[in-house]
GUZALUM-538280 format. One line per field, with one value per residue (C-alpha): residue number from 1; y, z, x. Coordinates in Angstrom, 2 decimals. Each point is the difference from the previous one (the first is absolute). Layout:
pos: [NUM	...]
y: [Y	...]
z: [Z	...]
x: [X	...]
***
This chain:
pos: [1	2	3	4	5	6	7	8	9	10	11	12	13	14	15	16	17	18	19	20	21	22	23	24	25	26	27	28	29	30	31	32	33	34	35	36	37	38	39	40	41	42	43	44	45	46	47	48	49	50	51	52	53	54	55	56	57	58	59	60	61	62	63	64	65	66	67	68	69	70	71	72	73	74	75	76	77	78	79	80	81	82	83	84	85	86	87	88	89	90	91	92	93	94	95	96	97	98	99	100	101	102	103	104	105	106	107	108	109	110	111	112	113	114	115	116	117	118	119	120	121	122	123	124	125	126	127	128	129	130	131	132	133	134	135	136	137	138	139	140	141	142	143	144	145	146	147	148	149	150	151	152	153	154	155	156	157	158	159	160	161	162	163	164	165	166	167	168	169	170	171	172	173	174	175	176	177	178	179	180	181	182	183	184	185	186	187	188	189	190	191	192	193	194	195	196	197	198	199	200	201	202	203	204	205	206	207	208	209	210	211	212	213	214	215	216	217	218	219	220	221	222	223	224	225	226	227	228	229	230	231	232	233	234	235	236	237	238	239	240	241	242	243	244	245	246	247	248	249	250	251	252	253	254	255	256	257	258	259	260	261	262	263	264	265	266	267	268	269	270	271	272	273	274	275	276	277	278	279	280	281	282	283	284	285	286	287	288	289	290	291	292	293	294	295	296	297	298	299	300	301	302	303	304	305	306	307	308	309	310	311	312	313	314	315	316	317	318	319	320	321	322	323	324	325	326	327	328	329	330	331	332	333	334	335	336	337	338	339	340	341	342	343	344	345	346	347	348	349	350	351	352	353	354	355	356	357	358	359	360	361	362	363	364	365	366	367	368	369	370	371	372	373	374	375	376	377	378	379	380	381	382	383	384	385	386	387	388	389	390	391	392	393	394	395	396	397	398	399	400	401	402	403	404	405	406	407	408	409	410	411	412	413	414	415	416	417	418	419	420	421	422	423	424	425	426	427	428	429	430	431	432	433	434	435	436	437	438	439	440	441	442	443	444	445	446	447	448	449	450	451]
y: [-52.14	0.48	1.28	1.68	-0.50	2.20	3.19	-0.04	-0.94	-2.00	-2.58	0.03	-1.91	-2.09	-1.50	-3.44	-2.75	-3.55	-3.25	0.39	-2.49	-1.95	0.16	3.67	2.15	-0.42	-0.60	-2.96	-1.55	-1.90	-2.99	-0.26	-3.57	-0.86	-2.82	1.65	-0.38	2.69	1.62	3.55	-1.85	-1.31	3.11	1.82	-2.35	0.09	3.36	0.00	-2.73	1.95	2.66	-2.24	-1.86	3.61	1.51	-2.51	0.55	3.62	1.84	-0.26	3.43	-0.42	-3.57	2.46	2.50	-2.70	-2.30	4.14	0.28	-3.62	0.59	3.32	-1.45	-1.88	1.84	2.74	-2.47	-1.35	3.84	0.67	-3.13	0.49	3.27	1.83	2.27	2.88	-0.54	-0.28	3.37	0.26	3.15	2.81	0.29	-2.73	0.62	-2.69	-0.16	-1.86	0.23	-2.33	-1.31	2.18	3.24	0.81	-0.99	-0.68	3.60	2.30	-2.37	2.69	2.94	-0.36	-0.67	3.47	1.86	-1.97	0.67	-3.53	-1.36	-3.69	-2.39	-1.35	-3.66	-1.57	-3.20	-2.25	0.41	-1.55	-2.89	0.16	1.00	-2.79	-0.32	-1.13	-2.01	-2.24	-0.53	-1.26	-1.71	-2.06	-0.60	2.71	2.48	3.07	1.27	2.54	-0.64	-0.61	3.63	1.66	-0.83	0.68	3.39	1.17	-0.93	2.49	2.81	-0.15	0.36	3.29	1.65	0.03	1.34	3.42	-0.84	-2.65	-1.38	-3.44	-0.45	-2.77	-0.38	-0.91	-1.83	-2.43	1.00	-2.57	2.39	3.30	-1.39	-0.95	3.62	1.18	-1.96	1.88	2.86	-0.57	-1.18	2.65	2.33	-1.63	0.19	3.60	0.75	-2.36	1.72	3.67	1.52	-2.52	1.03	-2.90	2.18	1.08	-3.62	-0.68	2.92	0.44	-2.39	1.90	-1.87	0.87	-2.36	1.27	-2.15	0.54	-1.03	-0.18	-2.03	-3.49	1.25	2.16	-2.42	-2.50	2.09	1.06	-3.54	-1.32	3.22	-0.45	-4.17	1.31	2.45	-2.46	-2.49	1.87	1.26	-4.09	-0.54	2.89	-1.53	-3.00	1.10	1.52	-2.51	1.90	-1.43	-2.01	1.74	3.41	-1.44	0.99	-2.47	-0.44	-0.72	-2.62	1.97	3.37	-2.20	-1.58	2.62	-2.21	-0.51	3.70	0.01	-2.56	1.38	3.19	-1.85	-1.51	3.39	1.33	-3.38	-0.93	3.21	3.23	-0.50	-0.34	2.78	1.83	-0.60	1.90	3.63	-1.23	0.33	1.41	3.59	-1.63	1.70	-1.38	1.14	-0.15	-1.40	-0.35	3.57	0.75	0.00	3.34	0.39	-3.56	2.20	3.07	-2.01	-2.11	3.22	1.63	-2.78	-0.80	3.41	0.71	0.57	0.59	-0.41	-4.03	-0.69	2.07	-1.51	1.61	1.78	1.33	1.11	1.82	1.18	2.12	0.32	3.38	1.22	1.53	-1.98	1.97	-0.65	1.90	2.65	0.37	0.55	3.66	0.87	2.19	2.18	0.30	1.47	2.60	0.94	0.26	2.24	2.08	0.40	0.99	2.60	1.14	-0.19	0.16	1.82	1.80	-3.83	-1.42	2.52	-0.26	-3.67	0.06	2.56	-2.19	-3.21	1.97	1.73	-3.03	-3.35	0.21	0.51	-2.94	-2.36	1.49	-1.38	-3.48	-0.34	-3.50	-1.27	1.00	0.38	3.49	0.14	3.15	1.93	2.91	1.74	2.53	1.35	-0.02	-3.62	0.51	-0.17	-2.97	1.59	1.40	-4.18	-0.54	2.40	-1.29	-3.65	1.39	2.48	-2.47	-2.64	2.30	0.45	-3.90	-0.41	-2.74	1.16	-0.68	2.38	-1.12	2.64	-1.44	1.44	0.53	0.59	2.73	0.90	3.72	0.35	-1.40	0.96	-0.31	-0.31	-2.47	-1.94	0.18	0.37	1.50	-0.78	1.92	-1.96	1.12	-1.22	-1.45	0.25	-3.34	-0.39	-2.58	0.22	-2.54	0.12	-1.99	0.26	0.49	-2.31	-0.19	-2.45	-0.61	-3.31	-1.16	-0.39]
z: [-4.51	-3.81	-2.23	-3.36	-1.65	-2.98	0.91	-1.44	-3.25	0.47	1.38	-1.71	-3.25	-0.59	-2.91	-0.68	0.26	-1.68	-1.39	-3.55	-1.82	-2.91	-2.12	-0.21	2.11	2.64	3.98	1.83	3.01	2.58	-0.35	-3.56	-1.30	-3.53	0.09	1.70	-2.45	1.09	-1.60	0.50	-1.40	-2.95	-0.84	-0.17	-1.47	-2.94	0.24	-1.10	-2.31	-2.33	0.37	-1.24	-2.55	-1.64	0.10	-1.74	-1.33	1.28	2.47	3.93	-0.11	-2.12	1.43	3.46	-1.94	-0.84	3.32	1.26	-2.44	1.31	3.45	-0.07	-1.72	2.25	2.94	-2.04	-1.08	3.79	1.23	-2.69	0.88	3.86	0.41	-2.72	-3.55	1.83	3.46	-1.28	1.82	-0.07	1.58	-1.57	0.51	0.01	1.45	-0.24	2.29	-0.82	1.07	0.87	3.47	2.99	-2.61	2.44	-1.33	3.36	1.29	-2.82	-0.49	2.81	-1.78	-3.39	1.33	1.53	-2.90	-2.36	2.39	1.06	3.77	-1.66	1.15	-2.95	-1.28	0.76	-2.59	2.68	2.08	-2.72	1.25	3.47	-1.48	1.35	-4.21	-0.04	3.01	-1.14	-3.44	2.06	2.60	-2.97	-1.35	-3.29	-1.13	0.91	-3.78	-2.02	-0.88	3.58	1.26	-3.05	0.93	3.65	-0.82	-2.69	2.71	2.43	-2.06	-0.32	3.98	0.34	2.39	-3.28	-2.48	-0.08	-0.41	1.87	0.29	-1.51	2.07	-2.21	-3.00	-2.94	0.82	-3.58	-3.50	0.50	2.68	-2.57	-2.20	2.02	1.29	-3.53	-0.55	2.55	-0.25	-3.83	1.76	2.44	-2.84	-2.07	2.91	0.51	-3.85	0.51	3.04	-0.50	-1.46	2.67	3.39	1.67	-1.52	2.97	0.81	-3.16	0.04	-2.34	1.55	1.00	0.27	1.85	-0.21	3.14	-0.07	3.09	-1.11	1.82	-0.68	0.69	3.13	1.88	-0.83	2.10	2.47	0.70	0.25	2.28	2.90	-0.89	1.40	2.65	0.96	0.17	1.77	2.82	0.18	0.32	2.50	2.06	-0.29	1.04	2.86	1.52	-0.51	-2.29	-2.29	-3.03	-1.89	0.56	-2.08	-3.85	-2.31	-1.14	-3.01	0.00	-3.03	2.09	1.97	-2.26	-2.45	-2.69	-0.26	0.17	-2.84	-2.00	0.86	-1.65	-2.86	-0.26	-0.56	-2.31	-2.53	0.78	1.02	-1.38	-3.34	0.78	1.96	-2.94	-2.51	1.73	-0.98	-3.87	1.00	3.10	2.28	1.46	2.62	0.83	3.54	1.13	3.39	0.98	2.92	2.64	0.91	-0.65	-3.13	-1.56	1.22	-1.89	-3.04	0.04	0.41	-2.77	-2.45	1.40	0.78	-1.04	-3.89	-1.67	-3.54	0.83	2.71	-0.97	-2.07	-3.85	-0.17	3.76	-0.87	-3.40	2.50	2.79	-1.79	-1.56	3.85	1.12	2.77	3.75	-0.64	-3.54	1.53	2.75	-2.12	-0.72	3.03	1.19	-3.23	-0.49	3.41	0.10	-3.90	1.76	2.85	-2.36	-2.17	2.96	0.82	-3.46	-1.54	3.06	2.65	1.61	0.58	1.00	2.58	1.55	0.01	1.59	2.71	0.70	0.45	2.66	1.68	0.32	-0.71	1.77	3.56	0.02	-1.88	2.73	2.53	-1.88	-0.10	2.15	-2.24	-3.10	-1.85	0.33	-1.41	-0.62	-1.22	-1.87	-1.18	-1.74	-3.04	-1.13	-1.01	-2.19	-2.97	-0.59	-0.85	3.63	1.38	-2.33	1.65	3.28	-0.62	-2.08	2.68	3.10	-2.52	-0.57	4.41	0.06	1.14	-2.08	-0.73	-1.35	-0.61	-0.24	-0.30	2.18	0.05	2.79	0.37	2.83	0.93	-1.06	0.46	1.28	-1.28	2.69	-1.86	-1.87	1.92	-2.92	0.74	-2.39	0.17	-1.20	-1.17	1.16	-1.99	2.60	-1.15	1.76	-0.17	1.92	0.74	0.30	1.43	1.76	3.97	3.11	2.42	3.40	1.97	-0.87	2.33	2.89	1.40]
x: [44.90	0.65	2.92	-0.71	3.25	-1.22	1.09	3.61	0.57	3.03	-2.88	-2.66	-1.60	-3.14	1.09	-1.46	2.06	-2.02	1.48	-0.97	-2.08	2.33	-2.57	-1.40	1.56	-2.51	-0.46	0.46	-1.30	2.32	-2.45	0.07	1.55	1.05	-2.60	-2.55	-3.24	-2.27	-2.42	1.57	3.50	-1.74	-1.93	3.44	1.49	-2.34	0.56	4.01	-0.82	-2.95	3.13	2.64	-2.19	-1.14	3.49	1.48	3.83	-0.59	2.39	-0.29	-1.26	-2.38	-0.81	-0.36	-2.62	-2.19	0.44	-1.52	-2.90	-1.24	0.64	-1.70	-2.98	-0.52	0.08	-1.95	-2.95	-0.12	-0.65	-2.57	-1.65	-0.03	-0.24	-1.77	1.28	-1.08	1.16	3.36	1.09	3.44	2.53	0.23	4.04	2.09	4.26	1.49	2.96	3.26	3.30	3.16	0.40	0.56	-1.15	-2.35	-3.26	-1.75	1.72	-0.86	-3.50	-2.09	2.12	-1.60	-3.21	-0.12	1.48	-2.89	-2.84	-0.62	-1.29	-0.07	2.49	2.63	-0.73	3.21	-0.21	1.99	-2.79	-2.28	1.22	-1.42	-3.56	-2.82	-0.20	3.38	-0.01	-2.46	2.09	2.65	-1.56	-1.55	3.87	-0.80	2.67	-0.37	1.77	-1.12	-3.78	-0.51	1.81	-1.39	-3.21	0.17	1.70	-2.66	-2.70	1.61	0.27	-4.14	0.13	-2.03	3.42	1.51	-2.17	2.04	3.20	2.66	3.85	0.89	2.99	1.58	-1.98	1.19	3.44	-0.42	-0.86	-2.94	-1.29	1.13	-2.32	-2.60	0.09	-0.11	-3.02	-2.08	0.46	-1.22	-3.39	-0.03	0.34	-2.76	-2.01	0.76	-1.21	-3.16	-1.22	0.86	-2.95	-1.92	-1.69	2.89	2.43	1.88	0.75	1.77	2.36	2.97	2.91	3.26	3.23	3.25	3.23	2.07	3.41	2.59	3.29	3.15	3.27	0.94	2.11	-2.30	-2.63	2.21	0.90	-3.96	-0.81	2.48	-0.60	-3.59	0.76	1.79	-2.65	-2.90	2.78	0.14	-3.43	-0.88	2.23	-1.04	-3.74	1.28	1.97	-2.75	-2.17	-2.57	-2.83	1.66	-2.46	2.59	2.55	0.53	0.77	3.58	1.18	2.53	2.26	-0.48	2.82	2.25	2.27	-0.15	-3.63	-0.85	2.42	-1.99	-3.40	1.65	0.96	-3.06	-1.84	2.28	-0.53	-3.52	-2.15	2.26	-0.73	-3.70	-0.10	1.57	-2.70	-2.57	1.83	-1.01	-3.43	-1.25	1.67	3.34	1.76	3.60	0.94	3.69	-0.36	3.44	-0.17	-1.66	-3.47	-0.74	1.94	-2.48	-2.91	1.26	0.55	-3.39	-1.77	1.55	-1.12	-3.45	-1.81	-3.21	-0.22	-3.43	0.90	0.99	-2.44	-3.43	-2.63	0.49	-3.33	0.71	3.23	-1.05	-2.52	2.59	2.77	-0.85	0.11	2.99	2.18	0.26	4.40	-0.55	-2.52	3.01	2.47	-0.08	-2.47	2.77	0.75	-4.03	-0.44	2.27	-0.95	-3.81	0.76	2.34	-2.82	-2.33	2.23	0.44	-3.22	-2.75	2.08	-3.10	-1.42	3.30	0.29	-3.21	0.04	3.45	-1.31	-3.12	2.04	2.49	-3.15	-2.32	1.95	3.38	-1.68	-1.74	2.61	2.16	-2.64	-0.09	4.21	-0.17	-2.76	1.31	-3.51	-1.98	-3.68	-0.63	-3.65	-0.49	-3.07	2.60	-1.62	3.86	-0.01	-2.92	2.82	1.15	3.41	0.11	-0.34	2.21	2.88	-0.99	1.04	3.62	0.77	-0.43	1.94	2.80	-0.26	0.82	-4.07	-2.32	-3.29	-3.39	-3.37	-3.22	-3.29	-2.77	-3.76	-1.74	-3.58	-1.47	-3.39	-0.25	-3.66	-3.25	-3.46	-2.16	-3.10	1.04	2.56	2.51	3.55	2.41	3.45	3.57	2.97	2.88	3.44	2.68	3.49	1.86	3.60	1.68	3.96	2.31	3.54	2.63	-1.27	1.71	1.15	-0.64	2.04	3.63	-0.16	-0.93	-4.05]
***
């Protein structure tokens, strides 16, 4: 038995809840100990510290930028060195997904995915934690704070699954993490211009970056929270009841319970990761989604803002390359107009054609369409010396348009034996010109029910 308790979005959100690290925003493990000496505590340590020392009298944003730049460093230098310059493959679009609690981040999460063309899973950051990588940091009594999830995180997104495009469900909640984003993408980019005119090329595309944020306010945030705790409440006790697997249950949070603490965790977004989240639209293609509706109405929205868009997501030289193609919506637009100005002028200006194409179409086509109405695709073949104008295939496709039919011509050759020299065993063959014109149409149904 299971329960997926994203399906309404007055229940669902993914967004990370950690203890923050005191001294640079970071993650903490349960086992971590103020005197605990270990190598992992004293690397990050010395990480805040080569921060603090270089900042100096500097501003705590500032002090933030440049606790980044060494924490991204180092991270960065430990990838080159592992891994290899040119194995450092990274996605090709990055959406980072961010949103207050109970905005529906885990519901709208699949949503996005389909409207972007991914079949990757989202990295949700929380479960960075539970990575083997991060296990044995903890088990070892490290912290799990920023260099250590900034890390893990940058090794994911070289997983192959991801190389076209993921979600970051929860990623960047600190300005440490903004910057550390920032940073990247910088090196993706210089990787991008050091590969291009390479045969590795098409691993080190052009880096696309979406900032979707789902915002709702304080009280519907609460409200979400609390029938989300109820929700998975009763789906526990249910398990329990009938004795299932503990395995069934889904994790509760304790402030999905407790009014006031969905209040602070509401609070604590709006101080700590809002203003984050905010500093991505300076930089990168930010989408702000009104959550607060139904589910259908968030889908609306979030398609509106994140369909397809070739001018922001195309490699420059590819797009310089299409663009002077016409769209299908602008070729649509006056499709109507231009067909009846084309059969006016057929009438007008080739009459003696337009009547004998309209005569072959009722004397030859219609009976066997007719026979095809279930199907709702005729093939038909015609050795019509008729069609040897292109005008006259032309008035065959507009007249059948103008009927409400689709269809397509194509001129196939076909070779014949049309004589055979019996002295010398040669055989000469005709070609004979096949006009083929396949109709579609809307078919007919059958059964209305029942076997």
């Amino acid at each position: 038995m299971s329960a997926d308790f994203d399906s309404s979005p007055d229940m669902s959100s993914t967004e990370p809840d950690f203890p923050e690290d005191n001294s640079h925003g970071g993650l903490v493990s349960e086992n971590d100990s103020p005197d605990d000496d270990s190598a992992q505590n004293q690397a990050s340590r010395t990480v805040t510290d080569h921060a603090v020392e270089a900042a100096g009298h500097d501003s705590v944003e500032d002090l933030e930028v440049k606790d980044a730049h060494v924490i991204f460093n180092t991270v960065w230098n430990d990838l080159e060195e592992t891994i290899g310059h040119e194995n450092l493959r990274f996605t090709k679009e990055l959406i980072l997904l961010g949103g207050a609690p109970g905005s529906g981040k885990g519901t709208n999460s699949e949503f996005i995915s389909k409207v972007r063309g991914l079949t990757c899973p989202p990295i949700i950051i929380s479960d960075l934690l539970n990575t083997p990588e991060a296990e044995r940091i903890k088990t070892a009594g490290g912290m799990v704070g920023d260099t250590e999830v900034v890390g893990i995180l940058f090794r994911k997104l070289l997983e192959e699954e991801y190389r076209d495009g993921c979600i970051l469900d929860g990623f960047p909640r600190t300005r440490v993490q903004v910057e550390c984003l920032h940073l990247l993408v910088q090196k993706m980019n210089q990787l991008y211009r050091e590969y291009h005119t390479t045969p590795l090329a098409i691993n080190f595309r052009k880096p696309t970056v979406h900032a979707v944020v789902l915002f709702i306010d304080e009280k519907t945030s609460i409200e979400r929270q609390l029938l989300r705790g109820r929700k998975i409440a009763e789906h526990n006790d249910q398990v329990a009841l009938e004795g299932e697997d503990e395995r069934e249950t889904i994790e509760l949070r304790p402030t999905d319970l407790d009014p006031m603490s969905a209040k602070r965790r509401y609070r604590v977004f709006k101080e700590k990761t809002w203003d984050a989240l905010q500093s991505l639209k300076q930089i990168y293609h930010y989408h702000f989604i009104d959550a607060d509706g139904s589910i259908d109405q968030v889908e609306q929205k979030i398609r509106v803002e994140l369909d397809y868009q070739s001018s922001l997501e195309l490699d420059p030289g590819t797009y310089d390359a299409v663009r002077r193609l016409p769209l299908a919506s602008e070729i649509g637009v006056h499709a109507r107009q231009d067909l009846v100005r084309r059969l006016d002028s057929y009438e007008l200006e080739h009459g003696e054609l337009f009547h004998q194409v309209i005569e072959a179409i009722e004397k030859r086509f219609v009976a066997i369409i007719q026979r095809h109405a279930i199907a709702g695709l005729a093939i038909i073949n015609s050795e019509d010396r008729l069609f040897d104008d292109p005008l006259a295939l032309a008035m065959v496709i507009d007249v059948l348009a103008e009927r409400g039919f689709r269809a397509v011509a194509n001129i196939n050759l076909a070779e014949t034996p049309d004589h055979f020299d019996l002295q010398t065993g040669k055989i000469t063959c005709k070609t004979k010109k096949i006009f083929r014109f396949q109709v579609r149409f809307e078919g007919s149904e059958i059964r209305r029910g029942g076997r």
